[in-house]
C-alpha positions in Angstrom: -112.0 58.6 6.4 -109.7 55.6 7.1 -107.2 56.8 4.8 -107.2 60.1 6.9 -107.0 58.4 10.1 -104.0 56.2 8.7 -102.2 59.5 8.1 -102.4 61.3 10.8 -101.2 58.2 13.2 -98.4 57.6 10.5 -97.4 61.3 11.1 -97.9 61.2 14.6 -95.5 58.4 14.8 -92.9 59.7 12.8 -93.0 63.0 14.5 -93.0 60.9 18.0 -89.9 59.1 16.9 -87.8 62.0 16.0 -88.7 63.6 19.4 -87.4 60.1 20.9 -83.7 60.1 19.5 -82.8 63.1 21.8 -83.9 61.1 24.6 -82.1 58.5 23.8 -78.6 60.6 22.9 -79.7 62.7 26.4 -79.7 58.5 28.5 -76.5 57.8 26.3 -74.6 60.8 27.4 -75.4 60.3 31.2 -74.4 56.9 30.6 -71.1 57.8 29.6 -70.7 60.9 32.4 -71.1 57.9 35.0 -68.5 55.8 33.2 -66.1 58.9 33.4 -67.1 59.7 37.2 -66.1 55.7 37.8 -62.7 55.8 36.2 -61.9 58.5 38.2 -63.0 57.1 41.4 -61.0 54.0 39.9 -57.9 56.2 39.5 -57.9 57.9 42.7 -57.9 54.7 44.5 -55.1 53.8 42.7 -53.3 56.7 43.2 -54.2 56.1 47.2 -53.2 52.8 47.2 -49.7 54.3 45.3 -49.3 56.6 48.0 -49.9 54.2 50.3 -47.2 51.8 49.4 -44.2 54.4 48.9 -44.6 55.1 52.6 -41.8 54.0 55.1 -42.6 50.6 56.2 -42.0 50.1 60.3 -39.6 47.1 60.7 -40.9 46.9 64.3 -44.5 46.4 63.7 -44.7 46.4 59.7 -46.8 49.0 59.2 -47.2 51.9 57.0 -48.9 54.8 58.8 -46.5 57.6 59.2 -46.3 60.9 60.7 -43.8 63.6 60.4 -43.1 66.1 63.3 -42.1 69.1 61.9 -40.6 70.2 65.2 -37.9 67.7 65.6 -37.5 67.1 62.1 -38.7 63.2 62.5 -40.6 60.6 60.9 -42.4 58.7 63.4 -44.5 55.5 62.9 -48.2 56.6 64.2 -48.8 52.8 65.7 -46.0 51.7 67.8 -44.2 55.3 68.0 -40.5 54.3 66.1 -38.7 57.1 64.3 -38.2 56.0 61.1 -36.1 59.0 59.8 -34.4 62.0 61.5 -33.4 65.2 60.3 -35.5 64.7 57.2 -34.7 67.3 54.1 -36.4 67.9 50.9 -34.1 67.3 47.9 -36.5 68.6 45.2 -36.9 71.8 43.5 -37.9 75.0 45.5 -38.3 76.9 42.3 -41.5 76.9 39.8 -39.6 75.8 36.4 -41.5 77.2 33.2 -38.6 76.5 30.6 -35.9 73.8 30.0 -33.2 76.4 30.9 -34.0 77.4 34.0 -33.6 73.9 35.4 -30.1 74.2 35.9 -30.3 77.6 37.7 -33.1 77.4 39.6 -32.9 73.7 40.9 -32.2 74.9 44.3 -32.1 78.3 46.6 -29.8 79.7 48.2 -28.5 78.9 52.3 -32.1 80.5 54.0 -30.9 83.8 56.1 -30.4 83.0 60.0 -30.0 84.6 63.3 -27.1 82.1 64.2 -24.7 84.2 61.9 -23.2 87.1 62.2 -24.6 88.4 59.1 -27.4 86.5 58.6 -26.2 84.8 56.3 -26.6 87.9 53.7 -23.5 89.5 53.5 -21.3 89.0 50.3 -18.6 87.4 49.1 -15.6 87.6 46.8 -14.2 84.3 45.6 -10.6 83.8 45.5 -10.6 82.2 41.8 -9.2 84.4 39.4 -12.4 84.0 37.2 -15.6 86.2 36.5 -19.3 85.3 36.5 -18.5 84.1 32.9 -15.6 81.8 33.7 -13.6 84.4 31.9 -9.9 84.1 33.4 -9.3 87.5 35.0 -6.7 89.5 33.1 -3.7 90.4 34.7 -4.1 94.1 34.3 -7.4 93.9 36.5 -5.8 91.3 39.1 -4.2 93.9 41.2 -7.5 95.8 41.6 -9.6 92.7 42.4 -7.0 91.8 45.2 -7.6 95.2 46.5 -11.3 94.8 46.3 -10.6 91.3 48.2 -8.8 92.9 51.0 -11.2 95.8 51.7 -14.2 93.3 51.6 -12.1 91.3 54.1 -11.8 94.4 56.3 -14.5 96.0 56.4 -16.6 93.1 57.3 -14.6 92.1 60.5 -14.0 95.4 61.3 -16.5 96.2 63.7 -16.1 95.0 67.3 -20.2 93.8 66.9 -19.4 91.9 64.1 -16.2 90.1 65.9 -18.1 89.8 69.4 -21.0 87.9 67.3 -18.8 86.2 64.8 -16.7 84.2 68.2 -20.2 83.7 70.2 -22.0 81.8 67.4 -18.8 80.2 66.8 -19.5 78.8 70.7 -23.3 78.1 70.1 -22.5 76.1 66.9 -20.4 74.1 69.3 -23.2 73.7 71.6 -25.9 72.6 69.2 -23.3 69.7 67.4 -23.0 68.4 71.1 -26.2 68.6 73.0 -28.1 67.4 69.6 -30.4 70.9 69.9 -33.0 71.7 66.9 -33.1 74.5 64.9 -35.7 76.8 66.6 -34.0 76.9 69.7 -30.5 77.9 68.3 -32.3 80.6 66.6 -33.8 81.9 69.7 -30.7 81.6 71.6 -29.2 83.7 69.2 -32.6 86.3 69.1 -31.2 86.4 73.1 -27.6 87.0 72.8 -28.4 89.6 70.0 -30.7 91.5 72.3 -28.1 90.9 75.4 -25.7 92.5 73.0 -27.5 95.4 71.6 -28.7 96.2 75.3 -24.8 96.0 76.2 -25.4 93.7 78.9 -22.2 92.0 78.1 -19.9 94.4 78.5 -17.1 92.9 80.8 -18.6 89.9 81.1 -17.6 86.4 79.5 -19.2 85.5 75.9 -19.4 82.3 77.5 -20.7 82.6 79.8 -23.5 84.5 78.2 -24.2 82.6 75.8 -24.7 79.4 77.8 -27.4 81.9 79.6 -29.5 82.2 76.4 -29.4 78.6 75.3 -30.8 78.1 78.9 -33.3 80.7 78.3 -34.6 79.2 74.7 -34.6 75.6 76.6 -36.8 76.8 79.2 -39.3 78.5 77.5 -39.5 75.7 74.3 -39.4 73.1 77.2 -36.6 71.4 76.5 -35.3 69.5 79.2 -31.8 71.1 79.5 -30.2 72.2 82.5 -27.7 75.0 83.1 -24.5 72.9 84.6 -24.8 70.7 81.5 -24.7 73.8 79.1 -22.2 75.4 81.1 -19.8 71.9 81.0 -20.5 71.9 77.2 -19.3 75.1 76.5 -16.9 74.9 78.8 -18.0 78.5 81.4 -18.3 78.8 84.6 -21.6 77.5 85.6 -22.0 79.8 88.6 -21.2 83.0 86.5 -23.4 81.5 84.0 -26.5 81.5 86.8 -25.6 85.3 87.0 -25.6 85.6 83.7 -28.8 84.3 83.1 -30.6 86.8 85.8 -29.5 89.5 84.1 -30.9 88.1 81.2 -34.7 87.2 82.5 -34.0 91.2 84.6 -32.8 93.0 81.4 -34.8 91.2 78.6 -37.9 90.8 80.8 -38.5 87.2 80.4 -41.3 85.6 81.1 -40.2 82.2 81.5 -43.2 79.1 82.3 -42.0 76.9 85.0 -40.2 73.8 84.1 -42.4 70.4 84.3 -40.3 67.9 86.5 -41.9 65.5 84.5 -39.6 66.4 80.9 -36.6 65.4 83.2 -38.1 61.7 84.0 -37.4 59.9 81.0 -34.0 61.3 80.1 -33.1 60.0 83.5 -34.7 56.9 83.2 -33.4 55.9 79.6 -29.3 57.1 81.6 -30.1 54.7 84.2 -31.8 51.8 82.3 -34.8 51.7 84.4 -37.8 49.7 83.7 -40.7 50.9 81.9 -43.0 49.9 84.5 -40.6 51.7 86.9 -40.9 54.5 84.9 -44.7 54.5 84.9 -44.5 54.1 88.2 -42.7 57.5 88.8 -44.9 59.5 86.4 -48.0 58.4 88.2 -46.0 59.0 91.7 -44.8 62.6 90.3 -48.1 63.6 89.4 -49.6 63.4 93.3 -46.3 65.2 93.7 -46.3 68.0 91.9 -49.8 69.0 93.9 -48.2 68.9 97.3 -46.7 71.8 98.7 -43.7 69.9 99.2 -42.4 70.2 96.7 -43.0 74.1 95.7 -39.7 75.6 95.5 -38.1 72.6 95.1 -35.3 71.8 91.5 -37.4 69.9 89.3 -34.3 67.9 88.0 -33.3 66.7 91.7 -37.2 65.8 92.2 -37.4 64.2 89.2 -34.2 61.5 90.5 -35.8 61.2 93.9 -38.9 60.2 92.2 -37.7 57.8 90.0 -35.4 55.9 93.5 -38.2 55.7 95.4 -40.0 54.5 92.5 -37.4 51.8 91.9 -38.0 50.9 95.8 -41.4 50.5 95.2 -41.1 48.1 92.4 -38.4 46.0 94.0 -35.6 47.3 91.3 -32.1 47.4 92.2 -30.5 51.0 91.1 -28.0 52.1 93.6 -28.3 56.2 94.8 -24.9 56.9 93.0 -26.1 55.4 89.4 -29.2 57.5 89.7 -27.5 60.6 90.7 -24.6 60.3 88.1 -27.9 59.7 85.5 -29.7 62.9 86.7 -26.6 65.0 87.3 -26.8 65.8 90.4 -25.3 65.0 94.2 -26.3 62.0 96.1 -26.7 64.3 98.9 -29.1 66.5 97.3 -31.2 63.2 96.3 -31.3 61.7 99.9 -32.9 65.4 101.2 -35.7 65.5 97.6 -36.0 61.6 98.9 -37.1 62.7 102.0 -39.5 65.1 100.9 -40.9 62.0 98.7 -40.9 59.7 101.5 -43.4 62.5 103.4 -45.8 62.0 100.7 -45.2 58.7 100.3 -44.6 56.7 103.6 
């Protein structure tokens, strides 16, 4: 009877331990997941802290949080407000590369297509080397006929008058964005403006010019940039009252639905011309806001309220800034800021 007893708890045990070792691979394996789940944590980090590092590093207030405005194209440092870079591009690849050949060919694209050319930017071209896709040298029996194919690719591309009329008013707004340091949305919708001018024949007997300072001044206004028309107009070198006109017929003809410009965009360009203090400045922001909700100033430039604003702010504060230097900063007359100076003198006595 003991001999029986004595078997059954041998095999009891040795069936007990073989159901064990699963157990013990099953603890081992989870053992092993959570050593796997901690290396990549681990890694991560690392790969933050990596990231971290190759950032731009401020020089004004050493740090390394960054920000980039897609808008203007800028790098700006998220704690003091610095630009660190402007007019930021990316150098790498645009292209998925899935063989060793194709790096060479498809390393970069092709100039995007524009409304700022007259073809936007999609029209073709034949090269003046005397050599084929191949770098072949072109025979001289075929030479005669590529010349012809040159010259009737030359003419038939600049032989419309919308083509020429286009061709000369980009070559003006080209001009205008290298000068008045304007971003890349806005030329394109100045040039979405002068195409519609043009296929609405608005400027028929009137100056490119002049037109085309009237859709830069559109695209300003409605992307609120603080532009005005004189300074376009001395840019481009129009007339700046035949510009005005101009611009009607645009907002009659296009039906433009333009929001009315903020005085306060015009405040710090004016400030930063006339080397004003910042708590000057601050001053007229806080001054221009009770401004803006009097009926004083309804009706009223925003540009030439913006300059009386900032005088009476630097009267206020005790700074000394003659009329002439903050007219000549804001572009305007002193005699239009002594009359917007008395409007700001009735609010502010």
């Amino acid at each position: 009877m003991q001999d029986a007893n004595c078997q059954d708890v041998h095999t009891f045990l040795i069936t007990f331990g073989s159901r064990s070792t699963p157990m013990g691979k099953i603890s081992t394996d989870s053992a092993n997941q959570t050593n796997e789940l901690t290396d990549k944590v681990q890694k991560q980090q690392e790969l933050v802290q990596v990231s971290a590092n190759d950032r731009e590093i401020c020089s004004l207030c050493n740090s390394n949080a960054s920000l980039f405005d897609a808008e203007t194209n800028e790098t700006v440092c998220s704690k003091c407000g610095m630009v660190l870079h402007d007019n930021s591009e990316s150098l790498g690849p645009e292209w998925r590369i899935y063989s060793g050949d194709d790096i060479e060919s498809k390393s970069r694209t092709g100039m995007p297509s524009s409304l700022a050319f007259h073809d936007m930017g999609l029209s073709t071209f034949i090269s003046y080397s005397n050599v084929d896709a191949n770098g072949v040298v072109i025979s001289p029996e075929q030479m005669g006929k590529i010349q012809r194919m040159r010259r009737w690719n030359k003419i038939s591309s600049n032989n419309r008058s919308y083509h020429r009329n286009l061709k000369n008013a980009f070559a003006i707004l080209s001009t205008v964005k290298d000068k008045l340091s304007l971003n890349d949305a806005l030329i394109e919708k100045s040039a979405y403006n002068y195409r519609k001018a043009l296929d609405k024949r608005i400027i028929k007997g009137r100056s490119i010019r002049a037109l085309v300072v009237a859709s830069v001044y559109a695209a300003c206004r409605e992307l609120n940039v603080p532009r005005t028309l004189g300074e376009i107009a001395q840019t481009a070198n129009a007339d700046t009252i035949f510009a005005g006109k101009c611009y009607r017929l645009l907002l009659r003809h296009l039906k433009l639905h333009l929001p009315i410009a903020d005085s306060t965009v015009y405040l710090s360009k004016i400030a930063n011309r006339a080397n004003v203090s910042e708590k000057t400045y601050r001053r007229a922001l806080q001054m221009l806001s009770t401004i803006k909700e009097n009926p004083a100033s309804y009706g009223k430039d925003p540009n030439a309220l913006a300059v009386a604003t900032l005088y009476a702010a630097c009267l206020m504060e005790g700074e000394k800034v003659s009329q002439t230097q903050i007219a000549v900063a804001g572009d305007t007359s002193i005699v239009t800021l002594r009359k917007r100076f008395q409007d700001v003198r009735s609010i502010f006595p």
